[in-house]
C-alpha positions, 0 to 999 in steps of 0.5 A: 205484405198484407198485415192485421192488427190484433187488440190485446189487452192491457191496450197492446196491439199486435200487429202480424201477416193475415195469414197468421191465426192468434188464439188467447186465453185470458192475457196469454196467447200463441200466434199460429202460422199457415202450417199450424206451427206455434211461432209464438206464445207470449204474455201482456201485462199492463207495461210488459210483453213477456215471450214464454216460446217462440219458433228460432226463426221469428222476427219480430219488434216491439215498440214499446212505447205504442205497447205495440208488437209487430211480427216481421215474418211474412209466409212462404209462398208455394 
């Protein structure tokens, strides 16, 4: 699995497949899969990670400790 870090603000880190696009605006923002699908949109703030939407079969984990999120899912091969 072949992962990237993402730096958010407010000194999050996101961590997902390379794969997977993010898009931000301002301290929102929406992790894109291969298919253009929305997996997730989310919202950081100094000590909190909000998700506002998120596909059901996401799995991912915070630790909080580290402001660090890290996206479990792994794209399907064709």
């Amino acid at each position: 699995m072949v992962n990237k870090s993402h730096e958010l603000l407010n000194g999050w880190t996101l961590i997902a497949h390379k794969a997977y696009k993010l898009f931000s605006n301002n301290n929102s923002y929406v992790l894109i899969d291969g298919d253009n699908e929305v997996m997730m949109q989310f919202v950081v703030n100094d000590q909190e990670f909000e998700v506002i939407q998120s596909s059901w079969n996401l799995n991912f984990k915070v630790i909080s400790a580290f402001k660090t999120i890290k996206v479990l899912n792994v794209p399907e091969e064709e």
